[in-house]
N, CA, C and O atoms as a DFTB+ gen file, in Angstrom:
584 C
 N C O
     1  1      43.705     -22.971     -14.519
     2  2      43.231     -24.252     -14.022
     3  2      44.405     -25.138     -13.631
     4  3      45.406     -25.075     -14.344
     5  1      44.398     -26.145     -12.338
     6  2      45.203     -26.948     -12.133
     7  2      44.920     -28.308     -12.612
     8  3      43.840     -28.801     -12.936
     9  1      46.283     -28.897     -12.591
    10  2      46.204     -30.450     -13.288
    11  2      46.984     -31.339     -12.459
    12  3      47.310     -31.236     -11.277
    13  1      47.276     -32.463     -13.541
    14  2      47.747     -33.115     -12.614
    15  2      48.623     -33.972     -13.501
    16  3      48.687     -33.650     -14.687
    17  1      49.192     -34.846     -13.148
    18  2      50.244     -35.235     -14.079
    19  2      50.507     -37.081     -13.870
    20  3      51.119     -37.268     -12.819
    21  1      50.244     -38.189     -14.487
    22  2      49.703     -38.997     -14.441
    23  2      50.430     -40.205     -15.194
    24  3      50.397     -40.228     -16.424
    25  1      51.089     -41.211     -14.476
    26  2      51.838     -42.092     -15.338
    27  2      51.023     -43.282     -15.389
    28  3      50.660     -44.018     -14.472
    29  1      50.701     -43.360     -17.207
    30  2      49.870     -44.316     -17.063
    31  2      50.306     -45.991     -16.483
    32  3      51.508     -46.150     -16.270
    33  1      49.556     -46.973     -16.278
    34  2      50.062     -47.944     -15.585
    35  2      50.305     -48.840     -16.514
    36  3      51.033     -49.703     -16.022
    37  1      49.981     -49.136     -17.956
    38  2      50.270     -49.821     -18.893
    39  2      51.046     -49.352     -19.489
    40  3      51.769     -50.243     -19.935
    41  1      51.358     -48.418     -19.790
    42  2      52.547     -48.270     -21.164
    43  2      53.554     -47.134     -20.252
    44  3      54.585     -46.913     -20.888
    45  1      53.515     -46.602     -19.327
    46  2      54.190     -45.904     -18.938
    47  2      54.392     -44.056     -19.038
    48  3      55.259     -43.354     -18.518
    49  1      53.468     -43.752     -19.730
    50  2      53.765     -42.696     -20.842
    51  2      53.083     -41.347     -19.552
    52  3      51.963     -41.563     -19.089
    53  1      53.532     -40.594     -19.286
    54  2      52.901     -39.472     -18.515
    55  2      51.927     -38.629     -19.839
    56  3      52.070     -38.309     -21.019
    57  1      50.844     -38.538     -18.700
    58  2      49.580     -37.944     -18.944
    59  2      49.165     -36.407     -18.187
    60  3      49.307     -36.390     -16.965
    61  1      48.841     -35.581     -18.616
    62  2      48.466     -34.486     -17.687
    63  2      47.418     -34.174     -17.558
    64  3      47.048     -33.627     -18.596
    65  1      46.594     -34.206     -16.770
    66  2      45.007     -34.457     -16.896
    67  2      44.752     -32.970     -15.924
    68  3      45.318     -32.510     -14.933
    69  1      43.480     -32.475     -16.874
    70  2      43.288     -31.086     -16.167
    71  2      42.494     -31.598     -15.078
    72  3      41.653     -32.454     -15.353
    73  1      42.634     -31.183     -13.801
    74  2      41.577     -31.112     -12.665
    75  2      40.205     -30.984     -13.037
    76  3      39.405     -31.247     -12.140
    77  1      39.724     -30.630     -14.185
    78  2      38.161     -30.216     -13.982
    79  2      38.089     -31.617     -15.331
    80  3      36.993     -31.550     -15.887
    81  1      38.684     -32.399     -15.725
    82  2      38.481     -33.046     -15.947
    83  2      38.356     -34.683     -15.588
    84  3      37.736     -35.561     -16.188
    85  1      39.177     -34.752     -14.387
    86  2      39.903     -35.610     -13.729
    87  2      38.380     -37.411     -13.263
    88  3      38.485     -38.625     -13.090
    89  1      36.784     -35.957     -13.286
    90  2      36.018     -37.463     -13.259
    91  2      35.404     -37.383     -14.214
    92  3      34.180     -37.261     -14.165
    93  1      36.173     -37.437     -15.516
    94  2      35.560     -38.248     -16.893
    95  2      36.322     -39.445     -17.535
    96  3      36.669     -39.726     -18.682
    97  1      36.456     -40.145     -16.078
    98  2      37.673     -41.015     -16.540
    99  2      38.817     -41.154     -17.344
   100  3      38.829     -42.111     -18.118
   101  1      39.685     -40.470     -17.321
   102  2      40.677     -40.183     -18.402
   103  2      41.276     -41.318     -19.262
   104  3      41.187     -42.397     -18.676
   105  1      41.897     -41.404     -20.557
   106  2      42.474     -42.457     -20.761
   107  2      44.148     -41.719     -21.108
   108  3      44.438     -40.524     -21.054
   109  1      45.033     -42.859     -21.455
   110  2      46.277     -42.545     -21.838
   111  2      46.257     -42.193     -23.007
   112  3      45.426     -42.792     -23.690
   113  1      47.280     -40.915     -23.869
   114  2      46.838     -40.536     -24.563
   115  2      47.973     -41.289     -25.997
   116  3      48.173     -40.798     -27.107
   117  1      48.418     -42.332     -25.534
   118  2      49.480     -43.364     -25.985
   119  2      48.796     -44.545     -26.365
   120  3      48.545     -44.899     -27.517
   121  1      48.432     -45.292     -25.010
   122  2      47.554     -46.661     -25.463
   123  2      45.980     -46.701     -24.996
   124  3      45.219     -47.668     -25.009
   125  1      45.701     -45.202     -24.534
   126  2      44.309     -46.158     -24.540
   127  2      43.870     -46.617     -23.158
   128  3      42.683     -46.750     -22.863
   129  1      44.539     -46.774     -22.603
   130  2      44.320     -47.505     -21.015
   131  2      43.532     -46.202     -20.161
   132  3      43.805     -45.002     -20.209
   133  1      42.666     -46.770     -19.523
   134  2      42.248     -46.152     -18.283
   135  2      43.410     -45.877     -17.179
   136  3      44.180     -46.680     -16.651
   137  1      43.264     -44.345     -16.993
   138  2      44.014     -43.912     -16.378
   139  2      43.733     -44.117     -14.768
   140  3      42.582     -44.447     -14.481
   141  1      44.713     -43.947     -13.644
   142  2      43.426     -44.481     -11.977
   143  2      44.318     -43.255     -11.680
   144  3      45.367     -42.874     -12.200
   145  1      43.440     -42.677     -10.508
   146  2      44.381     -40.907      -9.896
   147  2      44.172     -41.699      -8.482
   148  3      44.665     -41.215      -7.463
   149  1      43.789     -42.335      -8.454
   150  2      43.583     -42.508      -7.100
   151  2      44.858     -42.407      -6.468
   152  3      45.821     -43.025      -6.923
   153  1      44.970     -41.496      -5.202
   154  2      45.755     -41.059      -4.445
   155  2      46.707     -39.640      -5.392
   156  3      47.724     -39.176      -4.876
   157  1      46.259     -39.174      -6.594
   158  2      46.687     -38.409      -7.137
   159  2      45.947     -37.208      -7.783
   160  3      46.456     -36.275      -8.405
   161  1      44.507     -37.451      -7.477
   162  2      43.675     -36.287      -7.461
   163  2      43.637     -34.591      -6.874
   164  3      44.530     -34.276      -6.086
   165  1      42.946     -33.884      -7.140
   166  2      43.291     -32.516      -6.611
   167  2      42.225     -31.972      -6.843
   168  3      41.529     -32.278      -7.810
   169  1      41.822     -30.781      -5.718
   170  2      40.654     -30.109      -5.945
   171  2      40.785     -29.825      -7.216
   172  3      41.750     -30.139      -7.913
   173  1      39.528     -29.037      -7.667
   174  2      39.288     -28.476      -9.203
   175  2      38.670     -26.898      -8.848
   176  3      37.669     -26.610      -8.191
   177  1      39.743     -25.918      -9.601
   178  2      39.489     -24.435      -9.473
   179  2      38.463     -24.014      -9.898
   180  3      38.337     -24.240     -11.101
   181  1      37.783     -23.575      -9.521
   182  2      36.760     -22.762     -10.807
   183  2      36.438     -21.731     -10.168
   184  3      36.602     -21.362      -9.005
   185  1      35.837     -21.196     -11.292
   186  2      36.225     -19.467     -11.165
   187  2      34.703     -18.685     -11.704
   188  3      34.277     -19.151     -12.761
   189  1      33.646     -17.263     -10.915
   190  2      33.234     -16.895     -11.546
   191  2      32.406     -17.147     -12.888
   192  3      31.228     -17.335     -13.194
   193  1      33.491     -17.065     -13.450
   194  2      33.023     -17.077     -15.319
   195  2      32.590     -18.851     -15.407
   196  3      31.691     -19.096     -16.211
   197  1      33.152     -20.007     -14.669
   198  2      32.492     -21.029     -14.988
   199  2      31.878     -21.846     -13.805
   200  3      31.599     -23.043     -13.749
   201  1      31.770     -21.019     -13.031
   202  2      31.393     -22.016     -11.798
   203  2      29.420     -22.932     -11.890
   204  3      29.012     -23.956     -11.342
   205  1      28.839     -22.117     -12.655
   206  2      27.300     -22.485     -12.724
   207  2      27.920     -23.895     -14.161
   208  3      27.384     -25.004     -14.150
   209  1      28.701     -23.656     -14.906
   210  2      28.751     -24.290     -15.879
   211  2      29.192     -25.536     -15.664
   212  3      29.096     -26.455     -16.477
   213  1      29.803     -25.618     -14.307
   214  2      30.662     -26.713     -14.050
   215  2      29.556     -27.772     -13.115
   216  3      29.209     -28.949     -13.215
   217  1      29.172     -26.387     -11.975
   218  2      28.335     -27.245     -11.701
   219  2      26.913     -27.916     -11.881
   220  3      26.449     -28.726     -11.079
   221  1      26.300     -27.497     -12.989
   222  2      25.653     -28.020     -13.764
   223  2      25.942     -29.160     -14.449
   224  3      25.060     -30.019     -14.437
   225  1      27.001     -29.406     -15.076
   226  2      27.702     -30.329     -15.668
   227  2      28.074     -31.707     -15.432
   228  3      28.090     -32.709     -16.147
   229  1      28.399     -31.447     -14.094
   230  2      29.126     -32.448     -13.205
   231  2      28.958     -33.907     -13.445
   232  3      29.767     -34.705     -13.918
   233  1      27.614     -34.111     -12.979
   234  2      27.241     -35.400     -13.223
   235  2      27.412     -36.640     -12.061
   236  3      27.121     -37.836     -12.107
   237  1      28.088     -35.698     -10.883
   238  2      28.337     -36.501      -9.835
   239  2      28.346     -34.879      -8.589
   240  3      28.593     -33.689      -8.787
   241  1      27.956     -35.649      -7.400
   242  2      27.937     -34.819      -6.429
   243  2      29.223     -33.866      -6.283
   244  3      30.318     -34.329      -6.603
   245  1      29.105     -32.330      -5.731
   246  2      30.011     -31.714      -6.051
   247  2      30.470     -30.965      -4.652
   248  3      29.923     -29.865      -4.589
   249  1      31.078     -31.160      -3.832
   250  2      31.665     -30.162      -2.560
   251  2      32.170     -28.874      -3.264
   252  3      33.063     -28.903      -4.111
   253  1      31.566     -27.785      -2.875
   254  2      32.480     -26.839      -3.318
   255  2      33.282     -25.925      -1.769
   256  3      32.470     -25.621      -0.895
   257  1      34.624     -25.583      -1.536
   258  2      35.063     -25.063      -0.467
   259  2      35.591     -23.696      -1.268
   260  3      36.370     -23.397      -2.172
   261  1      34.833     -23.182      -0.517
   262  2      35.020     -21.222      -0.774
   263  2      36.045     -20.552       0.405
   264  3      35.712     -20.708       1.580
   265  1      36.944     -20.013       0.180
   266  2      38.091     -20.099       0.462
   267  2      38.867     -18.414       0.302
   268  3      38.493     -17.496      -0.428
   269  1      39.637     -18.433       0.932
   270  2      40.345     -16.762       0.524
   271  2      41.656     -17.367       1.135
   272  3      41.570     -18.085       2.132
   273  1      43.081     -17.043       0.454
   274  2      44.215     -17.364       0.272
   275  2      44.593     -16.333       2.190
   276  3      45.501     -16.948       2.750
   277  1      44.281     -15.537       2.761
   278  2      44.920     -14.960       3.576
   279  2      44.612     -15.826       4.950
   280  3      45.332     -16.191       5.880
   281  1      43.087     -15.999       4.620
   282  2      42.808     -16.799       5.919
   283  2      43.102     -18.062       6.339
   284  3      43.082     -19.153       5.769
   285  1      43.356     -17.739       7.354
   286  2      44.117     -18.844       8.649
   287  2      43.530     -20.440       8.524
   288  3      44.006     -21.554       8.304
   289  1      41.946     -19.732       8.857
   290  2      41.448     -21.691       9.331
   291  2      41.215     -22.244       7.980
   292  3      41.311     -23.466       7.865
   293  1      40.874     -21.413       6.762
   294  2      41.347     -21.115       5.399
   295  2      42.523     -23.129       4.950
   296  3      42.302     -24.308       4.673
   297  1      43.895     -21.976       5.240
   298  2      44.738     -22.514       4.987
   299  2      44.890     -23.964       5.963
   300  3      45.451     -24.942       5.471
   301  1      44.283     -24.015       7.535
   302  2      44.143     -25.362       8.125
   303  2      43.496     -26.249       7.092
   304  3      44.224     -27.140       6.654
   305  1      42.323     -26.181       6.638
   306  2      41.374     -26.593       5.809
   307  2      41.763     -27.447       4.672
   308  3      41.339     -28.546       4.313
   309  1      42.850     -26.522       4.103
   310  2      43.326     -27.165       2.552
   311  2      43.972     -28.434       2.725
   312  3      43.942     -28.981       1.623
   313  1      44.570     -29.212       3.607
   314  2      45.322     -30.561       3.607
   315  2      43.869     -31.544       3.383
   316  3      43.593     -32.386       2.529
   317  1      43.170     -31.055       4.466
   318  2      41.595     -31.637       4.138
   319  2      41.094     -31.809       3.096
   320  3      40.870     -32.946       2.680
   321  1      40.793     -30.707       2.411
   322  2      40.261     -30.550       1.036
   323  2      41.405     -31.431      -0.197
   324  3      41.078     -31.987      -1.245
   325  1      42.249     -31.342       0.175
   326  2      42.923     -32.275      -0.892
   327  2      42.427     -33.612      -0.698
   328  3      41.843     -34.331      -1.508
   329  1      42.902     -33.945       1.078
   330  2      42.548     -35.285       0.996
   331  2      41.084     -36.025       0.316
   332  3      40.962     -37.158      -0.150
   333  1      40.247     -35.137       0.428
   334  2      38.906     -35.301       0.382
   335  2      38.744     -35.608      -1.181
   336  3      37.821     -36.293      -1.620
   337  1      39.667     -35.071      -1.914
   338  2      39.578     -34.857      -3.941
   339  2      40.062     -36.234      -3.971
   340  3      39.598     -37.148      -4.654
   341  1      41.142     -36.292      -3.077
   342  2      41.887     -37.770      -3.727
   343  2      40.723     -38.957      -3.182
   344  3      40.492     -39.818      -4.032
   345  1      40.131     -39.071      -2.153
   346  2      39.173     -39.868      -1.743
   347  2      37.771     -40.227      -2.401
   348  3      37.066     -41.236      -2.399
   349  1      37.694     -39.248      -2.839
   350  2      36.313     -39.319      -3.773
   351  2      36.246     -39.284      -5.094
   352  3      35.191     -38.985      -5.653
   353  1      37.672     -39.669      -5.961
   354  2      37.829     -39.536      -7.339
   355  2      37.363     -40.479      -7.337
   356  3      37.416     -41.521      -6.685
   357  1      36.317     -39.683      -8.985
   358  2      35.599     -41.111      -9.858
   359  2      33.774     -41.720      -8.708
   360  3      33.001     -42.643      -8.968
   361  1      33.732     -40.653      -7.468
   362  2      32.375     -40.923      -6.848
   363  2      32.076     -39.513      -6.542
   364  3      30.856     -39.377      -6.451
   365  1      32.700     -38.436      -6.351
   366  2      32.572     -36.998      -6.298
   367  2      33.441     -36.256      -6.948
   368  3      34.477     -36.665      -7.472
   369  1      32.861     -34.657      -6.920
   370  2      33.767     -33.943      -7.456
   371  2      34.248     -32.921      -6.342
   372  3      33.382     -32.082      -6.096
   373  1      35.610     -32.763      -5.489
   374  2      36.058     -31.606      -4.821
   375  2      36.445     -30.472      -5.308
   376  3      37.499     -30.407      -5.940
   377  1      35.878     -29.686      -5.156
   378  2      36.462     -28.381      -5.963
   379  2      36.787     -26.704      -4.730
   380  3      36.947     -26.844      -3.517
   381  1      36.807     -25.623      -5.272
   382  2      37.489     -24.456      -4.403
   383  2      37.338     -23.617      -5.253
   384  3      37.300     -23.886      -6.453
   385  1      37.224     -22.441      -4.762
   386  2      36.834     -20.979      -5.439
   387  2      37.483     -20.217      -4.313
   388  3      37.584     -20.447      -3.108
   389  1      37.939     -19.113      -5.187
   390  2      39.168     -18.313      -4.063
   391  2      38.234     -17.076      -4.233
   392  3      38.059     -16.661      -5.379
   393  1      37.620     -16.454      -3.189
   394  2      36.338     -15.621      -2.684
   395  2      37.035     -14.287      -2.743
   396  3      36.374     -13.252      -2.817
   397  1      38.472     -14.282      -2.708
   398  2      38.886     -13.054      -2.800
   399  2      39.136     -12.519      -4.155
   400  3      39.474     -11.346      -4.317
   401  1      38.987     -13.302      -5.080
   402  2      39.325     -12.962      -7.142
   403  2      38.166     -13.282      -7.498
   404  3      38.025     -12.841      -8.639
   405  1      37.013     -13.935      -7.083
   406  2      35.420     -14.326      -7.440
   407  2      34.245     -13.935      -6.449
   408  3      33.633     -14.749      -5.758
   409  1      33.948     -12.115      -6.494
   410  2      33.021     -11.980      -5.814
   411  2      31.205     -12.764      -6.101
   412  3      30.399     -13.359      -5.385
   413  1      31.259     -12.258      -7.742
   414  2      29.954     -12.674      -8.161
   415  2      29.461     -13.575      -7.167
   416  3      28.606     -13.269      -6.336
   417  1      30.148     -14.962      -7.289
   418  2      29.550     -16.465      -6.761
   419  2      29.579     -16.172      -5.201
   420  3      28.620     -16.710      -4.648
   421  1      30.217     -15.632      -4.531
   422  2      30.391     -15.474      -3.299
   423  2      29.347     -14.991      -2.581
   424  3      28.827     -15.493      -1.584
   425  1      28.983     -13.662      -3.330
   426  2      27.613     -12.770      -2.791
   427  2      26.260     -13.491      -3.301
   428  3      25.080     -13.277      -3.025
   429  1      26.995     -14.589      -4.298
   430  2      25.307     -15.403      -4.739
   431  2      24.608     -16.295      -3.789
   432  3      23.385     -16.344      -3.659
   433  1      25.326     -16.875      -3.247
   434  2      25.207     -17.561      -2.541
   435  2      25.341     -16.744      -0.513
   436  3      25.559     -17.056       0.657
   437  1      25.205     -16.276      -0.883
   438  2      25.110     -15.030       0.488
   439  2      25.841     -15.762       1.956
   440  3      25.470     -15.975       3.110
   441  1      27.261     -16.020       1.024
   442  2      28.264     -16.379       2.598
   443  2      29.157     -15.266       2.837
   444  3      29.877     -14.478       2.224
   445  1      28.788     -15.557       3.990
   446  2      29.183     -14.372       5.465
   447  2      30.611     -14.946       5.495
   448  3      31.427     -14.032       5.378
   449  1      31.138     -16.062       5.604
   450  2      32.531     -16.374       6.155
   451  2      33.353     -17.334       5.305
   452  3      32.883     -17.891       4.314
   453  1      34.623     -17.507       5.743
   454  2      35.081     -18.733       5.048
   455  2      36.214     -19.059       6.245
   456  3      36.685     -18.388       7.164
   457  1      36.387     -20.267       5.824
   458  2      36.183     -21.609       5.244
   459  2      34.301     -21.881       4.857
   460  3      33.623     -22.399       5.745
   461  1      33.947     -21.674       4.153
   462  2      32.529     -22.246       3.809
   463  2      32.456     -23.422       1.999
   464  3      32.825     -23.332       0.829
   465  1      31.788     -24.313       2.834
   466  2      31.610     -25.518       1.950
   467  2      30.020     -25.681       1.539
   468  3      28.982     -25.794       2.192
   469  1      30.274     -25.646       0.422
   470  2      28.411     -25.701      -0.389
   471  2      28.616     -27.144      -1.228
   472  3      29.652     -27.422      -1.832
   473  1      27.592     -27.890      -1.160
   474  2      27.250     -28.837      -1.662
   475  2      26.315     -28.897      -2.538
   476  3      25.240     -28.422      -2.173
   477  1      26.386     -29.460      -3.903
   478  2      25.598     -29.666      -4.978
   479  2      25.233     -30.997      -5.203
   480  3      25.663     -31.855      -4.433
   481  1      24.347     -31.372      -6.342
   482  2      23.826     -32.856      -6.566
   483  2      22.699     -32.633      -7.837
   484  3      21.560     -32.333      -7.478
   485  1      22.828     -32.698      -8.567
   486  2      22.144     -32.844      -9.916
   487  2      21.778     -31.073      -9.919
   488  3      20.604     -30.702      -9.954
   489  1      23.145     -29.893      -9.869
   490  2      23.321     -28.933     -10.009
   491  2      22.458     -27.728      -8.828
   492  3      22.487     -26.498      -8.773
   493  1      21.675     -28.862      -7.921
   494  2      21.258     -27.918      -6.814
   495  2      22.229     -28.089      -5.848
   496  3      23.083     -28.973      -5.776
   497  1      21.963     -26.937      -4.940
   498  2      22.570     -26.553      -3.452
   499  2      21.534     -27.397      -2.674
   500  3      20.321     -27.208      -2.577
   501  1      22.267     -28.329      -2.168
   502  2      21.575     -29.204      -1.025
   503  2      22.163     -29.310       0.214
   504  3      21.485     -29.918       1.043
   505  1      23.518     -28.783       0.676
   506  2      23.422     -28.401       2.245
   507  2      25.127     -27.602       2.222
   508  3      25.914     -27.413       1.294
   509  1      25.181     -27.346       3.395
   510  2      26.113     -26.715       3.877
   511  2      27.129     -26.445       5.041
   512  3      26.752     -26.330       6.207
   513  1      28.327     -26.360       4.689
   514  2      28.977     -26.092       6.306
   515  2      29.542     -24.779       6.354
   516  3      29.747     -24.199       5.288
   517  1      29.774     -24.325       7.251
   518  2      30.536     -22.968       7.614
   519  2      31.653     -23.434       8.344
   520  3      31.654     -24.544       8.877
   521  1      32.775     -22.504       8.404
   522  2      33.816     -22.897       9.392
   523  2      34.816     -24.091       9.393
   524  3      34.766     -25.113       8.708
   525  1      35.737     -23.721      10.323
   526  2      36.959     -25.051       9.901
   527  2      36.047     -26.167      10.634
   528  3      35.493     -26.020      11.723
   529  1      36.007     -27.294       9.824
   530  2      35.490     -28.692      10.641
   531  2      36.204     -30.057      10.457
   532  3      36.860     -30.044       9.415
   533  1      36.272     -30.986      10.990
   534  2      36.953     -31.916      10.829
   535  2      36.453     -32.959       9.605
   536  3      35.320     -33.166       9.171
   537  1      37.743     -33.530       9.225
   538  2      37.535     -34.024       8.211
   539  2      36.304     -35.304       7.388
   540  3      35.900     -35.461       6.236
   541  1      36.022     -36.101       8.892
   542  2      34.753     -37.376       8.910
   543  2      33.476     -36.091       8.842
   544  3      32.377     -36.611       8.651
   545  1      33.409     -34.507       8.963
   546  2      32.163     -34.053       9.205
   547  2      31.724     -34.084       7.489
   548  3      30.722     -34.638       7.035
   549  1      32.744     -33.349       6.720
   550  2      32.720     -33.389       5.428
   551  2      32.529     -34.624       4.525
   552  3      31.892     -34.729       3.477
   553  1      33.086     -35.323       5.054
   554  2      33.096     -36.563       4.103
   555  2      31.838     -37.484       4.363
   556  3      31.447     -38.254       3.485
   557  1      31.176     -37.381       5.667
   558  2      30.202     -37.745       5.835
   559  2      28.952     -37.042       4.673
   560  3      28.287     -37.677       3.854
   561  1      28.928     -35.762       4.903
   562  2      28.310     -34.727       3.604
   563  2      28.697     -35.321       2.096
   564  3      28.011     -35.704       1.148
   565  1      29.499     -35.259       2.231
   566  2      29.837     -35.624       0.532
   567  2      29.352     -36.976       0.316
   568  3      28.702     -37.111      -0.721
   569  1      29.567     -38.426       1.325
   570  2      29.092     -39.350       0.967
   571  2      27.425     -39.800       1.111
   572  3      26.987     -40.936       0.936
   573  1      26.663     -38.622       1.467
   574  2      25.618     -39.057       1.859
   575  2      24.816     -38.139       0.333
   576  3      23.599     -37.989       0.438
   577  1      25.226     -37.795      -0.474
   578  2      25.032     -37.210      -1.856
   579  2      25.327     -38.527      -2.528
   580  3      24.453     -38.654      -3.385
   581  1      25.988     -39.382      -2.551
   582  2      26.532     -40.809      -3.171
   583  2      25.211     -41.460      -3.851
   584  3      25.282     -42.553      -4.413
């Protein structure tokens, strides 16, 4: 799992906050203070073994971008997908599954291609994109789950 690493704004003290934790509001683990990521967020990995668990869990709308490390429009995609984690911390959750180490979820959901983005909301699949798309197409999706 990835994290992230977090200087709190009151006492100073770095924090490392796991990605799949990042919207349960974190606090400092010094004073106490609410931690803000804003502009320091990051997708959240999940994998197989926890992906139903997570997104069940959530508690806030969830983009998921299914992804394979070789492909091209793949790798266009990811500056997007970051931006999109840091934009919606604390109102969504961005997350990524690498389709080439997690067949299970891949064939569950019966996608043909990637870049493909599945959207959740009180743990259902409520819509979808295929393909590289620009960044207002997604964020429009994600904010209309809000």
């Amino acid at each position: 799992m990835n994290s992230v690493i977090v200087s709190c704004s009151s006492c100073g003290q770095k924090n490392k906050i796991p990605a799949d934790k990042q919207h349960l509001q974190p606090k400092c683990g010094k004073c106490g203070s609410l931690i803000s990521l804003a502009g320091k967020a990051v997708p959240v990995e999940i994998e197989d073994s926890n992906f139903q668990n997570f997104i069940n869990g959530a508690g806030m709308p969830v983009m998921v971008d299914f992804f394979s490390p070789t492909c091209g429009p793949c790798q266009m995609m990811s500056p997007i997908v970051n931006s999109l984690a840091q934009r919606f911390v604390n109102r969504g959750i961005v997350a990524k599954i690498d389709t080439s180490e997690n067949q299970r979820i891949f064939s569950q959901f019966n996608i043909r291609g990637v870049p493909s983005f599945l959207f959740f909301k009180n743990g259902k699949l409520v819509d979808q994109v295929v393909g590289g798309v620009p960044e207002n197409v997604l964020a429009q999706k994600l904010s209309s789950l809000l």
